[in-house]
DRENFIKOL-147460 format. One record per residue: residue number from 1; x, y, z of N, C-alpha, C in turn. Coordinates in steps of 0.05 Angstrom, whole numbers. Atoms other than C-alpha are relative to their C-alpha. Example, Ala and Ser with C-alpha at 12.3 -4.5 7.8 and 13.67 -1.06 7.14 Angstrom:
BEGIN
+-------+--------+--------+--------+--------+--------+--------+--------+--------+--------+
| kemar |   n.px |   n.py |   n.pz |  ca.px |  ca.py |  ca.pz |   c.px |   c.py |   c.pz |
+-------+--------+--------+--------+--------+--------+--------+--------+--------+--------+
|     1 |     18 |    -24 |      0 |    246 |    -90 |    156 |     18 |     24 |      0 |
|     2 |    -16 |    -24 |     -1 |    273 |    -21 |    143 |    -15 |     22 |     14 |
+-------+--------+--------+--------+--------+--------+--------+--------+--------+--------+
END
This chain:
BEGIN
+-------+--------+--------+--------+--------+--------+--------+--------+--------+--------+
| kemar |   n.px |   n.py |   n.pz |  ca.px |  ca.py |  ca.pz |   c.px |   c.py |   c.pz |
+-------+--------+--------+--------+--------+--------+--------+--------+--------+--------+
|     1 |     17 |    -24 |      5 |   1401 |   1188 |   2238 |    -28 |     -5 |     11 |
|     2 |     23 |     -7 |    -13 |   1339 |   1209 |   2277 |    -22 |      4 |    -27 |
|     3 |     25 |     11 |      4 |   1270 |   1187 |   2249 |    -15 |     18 |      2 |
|     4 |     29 |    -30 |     -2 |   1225 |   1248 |   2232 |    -29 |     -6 |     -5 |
|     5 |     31 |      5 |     -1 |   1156 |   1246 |   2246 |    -12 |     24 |    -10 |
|     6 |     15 |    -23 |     10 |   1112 |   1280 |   2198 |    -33 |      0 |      4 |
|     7 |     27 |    -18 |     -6 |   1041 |   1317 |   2213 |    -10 |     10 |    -25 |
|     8 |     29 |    -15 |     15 |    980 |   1330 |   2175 |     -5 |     33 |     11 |
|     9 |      3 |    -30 |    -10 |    957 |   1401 |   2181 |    -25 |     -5 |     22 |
|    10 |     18 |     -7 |    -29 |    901 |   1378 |   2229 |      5 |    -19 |     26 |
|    11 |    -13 |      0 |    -16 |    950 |   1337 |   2261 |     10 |     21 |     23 |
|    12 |    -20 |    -30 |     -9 |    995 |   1400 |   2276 |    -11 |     22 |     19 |
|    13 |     26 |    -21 |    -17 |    932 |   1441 |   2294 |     -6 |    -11 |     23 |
|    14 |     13 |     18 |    -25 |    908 |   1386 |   2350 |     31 |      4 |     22 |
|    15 |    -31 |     -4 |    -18 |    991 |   1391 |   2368 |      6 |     31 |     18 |
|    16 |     -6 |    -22 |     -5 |    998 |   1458 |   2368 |    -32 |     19 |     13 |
|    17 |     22 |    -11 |     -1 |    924 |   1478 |   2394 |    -15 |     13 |     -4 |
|    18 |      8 |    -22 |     11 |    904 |   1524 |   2359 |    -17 |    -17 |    -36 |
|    19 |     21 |      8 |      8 |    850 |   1516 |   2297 |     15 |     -3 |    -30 |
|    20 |    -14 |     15 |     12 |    867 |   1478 |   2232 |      3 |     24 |    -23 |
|    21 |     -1 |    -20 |      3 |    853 |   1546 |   2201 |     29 |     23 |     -8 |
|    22 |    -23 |    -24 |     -8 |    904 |   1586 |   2232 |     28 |    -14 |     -9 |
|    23 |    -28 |      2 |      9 |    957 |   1525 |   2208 |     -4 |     11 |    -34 |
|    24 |     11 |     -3 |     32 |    927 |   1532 |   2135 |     14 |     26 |      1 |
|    25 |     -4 |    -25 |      2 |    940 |   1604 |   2141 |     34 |     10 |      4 |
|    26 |    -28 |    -19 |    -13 |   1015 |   1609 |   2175 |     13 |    -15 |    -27 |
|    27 |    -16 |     10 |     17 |   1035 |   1556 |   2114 |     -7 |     13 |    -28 |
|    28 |      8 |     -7 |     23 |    999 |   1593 |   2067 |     12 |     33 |    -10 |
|    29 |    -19 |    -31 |      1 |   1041 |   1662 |   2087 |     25 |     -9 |     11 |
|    30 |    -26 |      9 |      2 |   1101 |   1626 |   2090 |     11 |     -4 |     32 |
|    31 |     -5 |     -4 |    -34 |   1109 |   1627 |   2169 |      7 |    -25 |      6 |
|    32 |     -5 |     28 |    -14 |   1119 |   1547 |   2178 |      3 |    -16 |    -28 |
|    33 |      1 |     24 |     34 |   1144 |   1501 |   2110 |    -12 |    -16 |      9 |
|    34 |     13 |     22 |     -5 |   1123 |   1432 |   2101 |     12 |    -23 |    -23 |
|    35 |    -17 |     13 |     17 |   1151 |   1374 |   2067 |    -20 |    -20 |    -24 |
|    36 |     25 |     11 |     21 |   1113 |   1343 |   2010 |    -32 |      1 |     15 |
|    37 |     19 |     -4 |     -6 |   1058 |   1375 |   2040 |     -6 |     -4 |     40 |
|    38 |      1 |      9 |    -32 |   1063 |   1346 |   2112 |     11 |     19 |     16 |
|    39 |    -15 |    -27 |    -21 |   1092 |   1389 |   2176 |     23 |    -24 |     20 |
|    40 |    -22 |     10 |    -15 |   1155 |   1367 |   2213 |     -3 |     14 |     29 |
|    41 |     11 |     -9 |    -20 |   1125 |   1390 |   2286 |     22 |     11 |      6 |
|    42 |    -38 |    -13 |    -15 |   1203 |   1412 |   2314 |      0 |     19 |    -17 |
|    43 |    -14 |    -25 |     15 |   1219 |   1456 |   2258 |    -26 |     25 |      0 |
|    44 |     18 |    -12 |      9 |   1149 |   1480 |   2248 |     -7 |     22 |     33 |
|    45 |      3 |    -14 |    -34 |   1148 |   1495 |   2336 |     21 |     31 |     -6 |
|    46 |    -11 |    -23 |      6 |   1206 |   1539 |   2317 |      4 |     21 |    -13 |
|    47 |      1 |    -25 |     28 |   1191 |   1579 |   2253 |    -27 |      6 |     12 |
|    48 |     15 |    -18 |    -10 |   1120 |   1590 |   2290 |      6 |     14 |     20 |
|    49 |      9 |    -27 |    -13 |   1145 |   1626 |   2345 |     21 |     20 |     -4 |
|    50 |    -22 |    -16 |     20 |   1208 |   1658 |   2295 |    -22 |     21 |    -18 |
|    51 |     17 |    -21 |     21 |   1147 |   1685 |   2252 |    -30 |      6 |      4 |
|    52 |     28 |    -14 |      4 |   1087 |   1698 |   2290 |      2 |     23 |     26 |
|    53 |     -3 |    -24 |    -20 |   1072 |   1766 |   2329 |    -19 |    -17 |     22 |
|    54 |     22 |     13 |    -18 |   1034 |   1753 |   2395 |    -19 |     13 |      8 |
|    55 |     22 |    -19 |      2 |    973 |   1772 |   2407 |    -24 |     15 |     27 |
|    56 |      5 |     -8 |    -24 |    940 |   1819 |   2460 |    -20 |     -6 |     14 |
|    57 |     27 |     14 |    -17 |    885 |   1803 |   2505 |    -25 |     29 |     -8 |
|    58 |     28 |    -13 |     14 |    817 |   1829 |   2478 |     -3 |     17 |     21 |
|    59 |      3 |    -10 |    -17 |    807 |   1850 |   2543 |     18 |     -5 |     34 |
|    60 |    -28 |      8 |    -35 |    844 |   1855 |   2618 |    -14 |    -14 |      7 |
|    61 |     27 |     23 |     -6 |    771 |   1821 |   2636 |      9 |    -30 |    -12 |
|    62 |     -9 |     19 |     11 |    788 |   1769 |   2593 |     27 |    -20 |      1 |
|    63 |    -34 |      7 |     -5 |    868 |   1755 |   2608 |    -12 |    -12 |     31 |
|    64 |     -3 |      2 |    -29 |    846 |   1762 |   2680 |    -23 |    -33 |      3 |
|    65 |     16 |     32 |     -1 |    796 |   1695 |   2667 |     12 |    -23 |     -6 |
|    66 |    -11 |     28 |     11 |    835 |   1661 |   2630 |     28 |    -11 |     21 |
|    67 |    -21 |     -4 |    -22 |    891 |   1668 |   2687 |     22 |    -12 |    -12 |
|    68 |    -30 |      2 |     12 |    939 |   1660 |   2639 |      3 |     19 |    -25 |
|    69 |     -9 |    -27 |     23 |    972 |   1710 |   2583 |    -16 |    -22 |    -25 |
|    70 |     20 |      7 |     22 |    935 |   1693 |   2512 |     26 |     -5 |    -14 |
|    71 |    -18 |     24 |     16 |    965 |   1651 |   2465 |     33 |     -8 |      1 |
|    72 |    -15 |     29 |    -12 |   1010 |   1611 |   2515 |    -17 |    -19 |     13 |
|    73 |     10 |     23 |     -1 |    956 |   1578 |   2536 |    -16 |    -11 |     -3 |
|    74 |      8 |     31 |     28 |    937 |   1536 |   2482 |     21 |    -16 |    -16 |
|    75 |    -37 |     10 |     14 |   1016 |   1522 |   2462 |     10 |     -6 |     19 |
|    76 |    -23 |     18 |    -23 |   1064 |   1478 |   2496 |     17 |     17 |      4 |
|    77 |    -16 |    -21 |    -13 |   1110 |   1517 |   2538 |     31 |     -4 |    -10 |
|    78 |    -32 |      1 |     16 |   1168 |   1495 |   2495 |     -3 |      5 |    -30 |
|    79 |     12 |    -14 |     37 |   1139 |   1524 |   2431 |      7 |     42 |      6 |
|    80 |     -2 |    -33 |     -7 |   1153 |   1595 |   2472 |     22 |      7 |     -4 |
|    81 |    -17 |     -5 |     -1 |   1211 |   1625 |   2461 |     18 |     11 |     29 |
|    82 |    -12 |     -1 |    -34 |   1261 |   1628 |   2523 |     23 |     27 |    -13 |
|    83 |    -13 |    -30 |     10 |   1289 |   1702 |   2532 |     31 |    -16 |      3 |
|    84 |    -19 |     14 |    -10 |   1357 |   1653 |   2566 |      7 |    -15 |    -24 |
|    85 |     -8 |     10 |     29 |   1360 |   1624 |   2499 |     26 |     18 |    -16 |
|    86 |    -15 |    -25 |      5 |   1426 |   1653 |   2460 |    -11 |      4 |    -33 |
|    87 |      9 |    -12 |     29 |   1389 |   1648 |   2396 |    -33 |     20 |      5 |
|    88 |     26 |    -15 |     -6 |   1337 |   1685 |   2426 |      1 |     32 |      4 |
|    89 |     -3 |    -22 |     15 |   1369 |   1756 |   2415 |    -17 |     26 |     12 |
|    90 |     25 |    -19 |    -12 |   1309 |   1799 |   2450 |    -11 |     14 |    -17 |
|    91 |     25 |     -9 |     25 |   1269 |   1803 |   2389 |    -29 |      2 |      3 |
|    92 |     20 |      2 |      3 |   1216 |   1781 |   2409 |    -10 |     12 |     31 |
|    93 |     18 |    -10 |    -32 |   1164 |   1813 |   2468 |    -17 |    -21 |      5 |
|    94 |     15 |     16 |     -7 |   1132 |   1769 |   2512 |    -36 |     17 |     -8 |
|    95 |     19 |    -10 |     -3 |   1056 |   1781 |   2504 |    -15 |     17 |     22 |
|    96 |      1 |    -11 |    -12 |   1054 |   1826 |   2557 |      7 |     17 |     -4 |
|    97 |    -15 |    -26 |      2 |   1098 |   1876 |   2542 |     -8 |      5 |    -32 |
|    98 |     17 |      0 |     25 |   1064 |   1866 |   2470 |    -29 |     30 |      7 |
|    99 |     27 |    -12 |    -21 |    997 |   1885 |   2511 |      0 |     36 |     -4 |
|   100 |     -5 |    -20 |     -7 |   1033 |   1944 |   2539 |      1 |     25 |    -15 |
|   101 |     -6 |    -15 |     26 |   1060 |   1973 |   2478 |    -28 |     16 |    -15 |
|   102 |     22 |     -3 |     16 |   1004 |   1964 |   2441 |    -19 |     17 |      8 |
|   103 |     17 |    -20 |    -11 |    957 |   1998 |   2495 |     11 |     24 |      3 |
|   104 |    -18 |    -25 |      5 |   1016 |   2060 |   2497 |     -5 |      8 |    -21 |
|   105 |      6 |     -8 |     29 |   1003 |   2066 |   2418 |    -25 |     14 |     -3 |
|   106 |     32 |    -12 |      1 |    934 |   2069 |   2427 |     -7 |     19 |     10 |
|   107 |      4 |    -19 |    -11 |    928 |   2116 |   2471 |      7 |     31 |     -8 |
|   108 |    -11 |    -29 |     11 |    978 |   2170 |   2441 |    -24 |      1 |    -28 |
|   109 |      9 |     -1 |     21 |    930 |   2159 |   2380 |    -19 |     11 |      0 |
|   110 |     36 |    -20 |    -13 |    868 |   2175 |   2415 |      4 |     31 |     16 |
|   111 |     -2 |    -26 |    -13 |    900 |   2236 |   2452 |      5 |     23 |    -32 |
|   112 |     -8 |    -15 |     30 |    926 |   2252 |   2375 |    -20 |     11 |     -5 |
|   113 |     26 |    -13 |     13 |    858 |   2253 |   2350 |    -18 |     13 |      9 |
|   114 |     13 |    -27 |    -14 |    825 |   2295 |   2406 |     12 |     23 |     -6 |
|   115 |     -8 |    -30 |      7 |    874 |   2346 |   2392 |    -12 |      8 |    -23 |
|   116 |     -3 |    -15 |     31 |    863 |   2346 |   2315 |    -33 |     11 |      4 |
|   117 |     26 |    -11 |     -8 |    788 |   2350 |   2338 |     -2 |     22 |      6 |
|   118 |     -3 |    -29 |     -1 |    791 |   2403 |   2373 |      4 |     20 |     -9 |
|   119 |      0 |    -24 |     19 |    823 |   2443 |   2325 |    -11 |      9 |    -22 |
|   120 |     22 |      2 |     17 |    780 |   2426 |   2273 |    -32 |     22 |     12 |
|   121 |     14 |    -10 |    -12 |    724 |   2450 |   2317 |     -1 |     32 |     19 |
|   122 |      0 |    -29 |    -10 |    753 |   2520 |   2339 |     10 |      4 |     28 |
|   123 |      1 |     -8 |    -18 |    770 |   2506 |   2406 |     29 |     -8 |      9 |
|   124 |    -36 |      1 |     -7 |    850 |   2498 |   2401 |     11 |      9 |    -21 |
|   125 |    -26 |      2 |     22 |    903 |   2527 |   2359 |     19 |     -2 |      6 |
|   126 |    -41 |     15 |      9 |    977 |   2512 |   2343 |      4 |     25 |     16 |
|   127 |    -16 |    -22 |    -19 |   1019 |   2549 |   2393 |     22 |     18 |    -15 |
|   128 |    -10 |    -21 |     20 |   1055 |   2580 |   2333 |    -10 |     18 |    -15 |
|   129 |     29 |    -24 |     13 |    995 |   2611 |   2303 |      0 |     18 |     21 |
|   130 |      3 |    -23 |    -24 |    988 |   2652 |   2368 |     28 |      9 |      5 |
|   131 |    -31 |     -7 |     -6 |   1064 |   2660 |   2373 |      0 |     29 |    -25 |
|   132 |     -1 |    -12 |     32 |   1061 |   2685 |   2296 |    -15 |     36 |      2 |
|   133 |     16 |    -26 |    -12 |   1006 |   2739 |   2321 |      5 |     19 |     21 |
|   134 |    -10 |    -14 |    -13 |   1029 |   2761 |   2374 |     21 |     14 |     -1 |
|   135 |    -32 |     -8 |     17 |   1101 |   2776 |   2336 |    -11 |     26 |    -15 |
|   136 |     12 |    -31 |     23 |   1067 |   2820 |   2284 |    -16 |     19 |     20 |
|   137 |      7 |    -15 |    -11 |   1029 |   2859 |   2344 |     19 |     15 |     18 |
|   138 |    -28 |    -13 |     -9 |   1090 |   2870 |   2377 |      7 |     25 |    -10 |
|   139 |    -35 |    -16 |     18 |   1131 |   2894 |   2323 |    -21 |     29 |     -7 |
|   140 |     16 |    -22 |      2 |   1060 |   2939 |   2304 |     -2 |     21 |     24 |
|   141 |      1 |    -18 |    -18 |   1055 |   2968 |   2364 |     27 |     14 |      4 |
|   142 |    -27 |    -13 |    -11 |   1131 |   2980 |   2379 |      5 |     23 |    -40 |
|   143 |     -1 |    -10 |     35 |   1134 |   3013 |   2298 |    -17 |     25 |     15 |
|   144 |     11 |    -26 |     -8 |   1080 |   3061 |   2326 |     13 |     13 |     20 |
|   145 |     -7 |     -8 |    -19 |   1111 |   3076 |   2390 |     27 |     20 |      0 |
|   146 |    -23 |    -17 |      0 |   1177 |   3100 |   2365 |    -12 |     22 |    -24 |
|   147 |     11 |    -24 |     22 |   1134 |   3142 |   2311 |     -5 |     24 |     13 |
|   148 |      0 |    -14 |    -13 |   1115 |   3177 |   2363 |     -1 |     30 |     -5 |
|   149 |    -22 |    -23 |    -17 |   1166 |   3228 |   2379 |    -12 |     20 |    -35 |
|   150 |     -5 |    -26 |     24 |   1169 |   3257 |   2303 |    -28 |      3 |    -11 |
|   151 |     30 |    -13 |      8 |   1096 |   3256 |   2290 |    -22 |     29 |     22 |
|   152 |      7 |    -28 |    -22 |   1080 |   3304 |   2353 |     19 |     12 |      6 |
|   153 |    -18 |    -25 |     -5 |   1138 |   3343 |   2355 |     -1 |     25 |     -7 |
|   154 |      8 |    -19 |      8 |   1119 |   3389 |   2315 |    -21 |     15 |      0 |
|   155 |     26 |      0 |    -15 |   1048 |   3393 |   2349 |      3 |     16 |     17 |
|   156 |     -2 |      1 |    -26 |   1079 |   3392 |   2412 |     22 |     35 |      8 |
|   157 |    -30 |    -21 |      3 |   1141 |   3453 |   2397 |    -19 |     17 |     16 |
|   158 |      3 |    -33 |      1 |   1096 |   3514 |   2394 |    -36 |      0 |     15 |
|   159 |     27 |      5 |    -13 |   1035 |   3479 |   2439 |      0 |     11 |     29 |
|   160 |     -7 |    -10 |    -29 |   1031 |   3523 |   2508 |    -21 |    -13 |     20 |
|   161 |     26 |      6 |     -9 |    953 |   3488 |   2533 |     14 |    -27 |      6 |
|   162 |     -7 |     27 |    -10 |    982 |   3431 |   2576 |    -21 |    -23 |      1 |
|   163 |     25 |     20 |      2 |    908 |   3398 |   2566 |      9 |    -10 |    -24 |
|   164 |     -3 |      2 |     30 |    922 |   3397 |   2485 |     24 |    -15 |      6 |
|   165 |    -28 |     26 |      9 |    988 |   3361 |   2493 |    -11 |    -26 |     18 |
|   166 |     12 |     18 |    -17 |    954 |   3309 |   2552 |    -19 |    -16 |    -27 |
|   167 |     26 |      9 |     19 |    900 |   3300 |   2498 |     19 |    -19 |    -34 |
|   168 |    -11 |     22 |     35 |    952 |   3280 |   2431 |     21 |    -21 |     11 |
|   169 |     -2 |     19 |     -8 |    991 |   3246 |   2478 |    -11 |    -25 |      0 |
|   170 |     18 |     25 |     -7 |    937 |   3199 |   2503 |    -20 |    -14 |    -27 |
|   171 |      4 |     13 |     24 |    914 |   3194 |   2437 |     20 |    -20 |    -20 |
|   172 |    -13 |     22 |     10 |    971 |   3163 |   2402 |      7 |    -18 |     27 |
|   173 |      0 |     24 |    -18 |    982 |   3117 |   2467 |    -23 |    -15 |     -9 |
|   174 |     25 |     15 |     13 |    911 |   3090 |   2447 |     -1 |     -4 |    -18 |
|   175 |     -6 |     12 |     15 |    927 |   3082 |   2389 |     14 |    -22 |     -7 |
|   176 |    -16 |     23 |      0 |    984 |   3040 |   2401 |    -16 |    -24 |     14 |
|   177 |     10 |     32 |    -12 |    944 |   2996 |   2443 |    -26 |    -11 |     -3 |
|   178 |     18 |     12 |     23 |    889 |   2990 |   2393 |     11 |    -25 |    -13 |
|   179 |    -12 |     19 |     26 |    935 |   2955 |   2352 |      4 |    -29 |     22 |
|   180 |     -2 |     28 |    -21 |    941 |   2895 |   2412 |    -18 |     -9 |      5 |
|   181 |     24 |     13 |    -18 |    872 |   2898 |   2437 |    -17 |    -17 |    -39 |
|   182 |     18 |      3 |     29 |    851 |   2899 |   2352 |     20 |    -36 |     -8 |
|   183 |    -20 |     28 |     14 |    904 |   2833 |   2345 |    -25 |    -27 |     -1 |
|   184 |     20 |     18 |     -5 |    858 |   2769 |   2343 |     18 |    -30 |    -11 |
|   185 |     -5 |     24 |      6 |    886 |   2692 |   2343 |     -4 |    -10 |    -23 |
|   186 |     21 |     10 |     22 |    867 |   2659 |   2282 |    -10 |    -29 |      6 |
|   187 |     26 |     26 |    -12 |    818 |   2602 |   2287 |      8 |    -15 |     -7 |
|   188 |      0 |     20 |     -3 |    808 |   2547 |   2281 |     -7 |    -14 |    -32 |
|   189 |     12 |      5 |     34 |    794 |   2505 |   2208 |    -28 |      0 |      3 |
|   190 |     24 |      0 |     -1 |    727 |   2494 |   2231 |    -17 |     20 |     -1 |
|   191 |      8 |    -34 |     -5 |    715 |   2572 |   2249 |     14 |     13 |    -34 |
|   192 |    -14 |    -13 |     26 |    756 |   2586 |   2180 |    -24 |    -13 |    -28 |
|   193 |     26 |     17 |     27 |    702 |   2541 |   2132 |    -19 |     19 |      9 |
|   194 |     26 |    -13 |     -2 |    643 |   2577 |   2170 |      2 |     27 |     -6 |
|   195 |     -2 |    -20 |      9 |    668 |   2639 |   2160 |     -8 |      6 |    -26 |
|   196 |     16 |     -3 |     32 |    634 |   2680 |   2095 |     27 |     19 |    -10 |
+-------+--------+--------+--------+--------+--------+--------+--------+--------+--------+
END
């Protein structure tokens, strides 16, 4: 039987390069055991990179200095998980495609919150609010349109002055298209608070 060599936590930290801190912390959220207090470096290489996320580069400035991806290099390159590994499953993202993700997230988050801005501020609404409005001006206008006929019929029977029928004509037409030009979007929450 093979001879286990056990580590102090600022052993482990000097092993694993990273700050005596950050081991305090992975054993203290359960991320790496330890055996009557000590660290078994093998098991502990493998449960840190089984239970830690990786983490993105502060900046592309920064990645691009360090000319290597961020936290591989301060860890031994057999502390990484190998995708060719068959216990390696494709759970885990290299810190790169971490990066990627992470800057994809961000981004829809910040496009999220310009929209909600905006609408807050009056100068976007929901494409169903204007759908919604324009439905009910429709249906108002087409409601008047077929009224029409039986509201000037009886006008129109015994009317011989081809000006006088031109004239109730073009009046209910304008009417009807009162009711489209009178329709109005509704605002915005920000335009709906200021409102009295």
């Amino acid at each position: 039987m093979a001879k286990v060599t056990l580590m102090t936590q600022a052993q482990y930290a000097e092993h694993r390069g990273v700050s005596r801190v950050a081991v305090h912390k992975a054993i203290k959220d359960e991320r790496i055991s330890t055996i009557d207090g000590k660290i078994d470096p093998a098991v502990a290489d493998i449960q840190w990179a089984a239970n830690s996320r990786a983490r993105a580069p502060s900046s592309p400035a920064a990645a691009a200095l360090s000319g290597a991806r961020p936290d591989t290099a301060s860890r031994p390159a057999a502390s990484a998980p190998d995708p060719g590994d068959p216990g390696y499953g494709g759970m885990f993202e290299s810190p790169d495609d971490y990066g990627v993700s992470r800057a994809r997230r961000e981004a829809a988050e910040a496009e999220l919150a310009e929209l909600k801005l905006a609408e807050q501020r009056g100068n976007l609404i929901q494409l169903k609010a204007v759908e919604a409005v324009w439905s009910n001006s429709c249906a108002s206008m087409r409601e008047h349109l077929l009224q029409i006929r039986a509201r000037l019929a009886p006008l129109l029977a015994n009317e011989a002055d081809v000006f006088k029928v031109e004239q109730l004509l073009e009046a209910e037409h304008n009417a009807a298209l009162q009711l489209l030009a009178g329709s109005t979007p509704p605002a915005g929450k920000a335009t709906e608070a200021a409102a009295p």
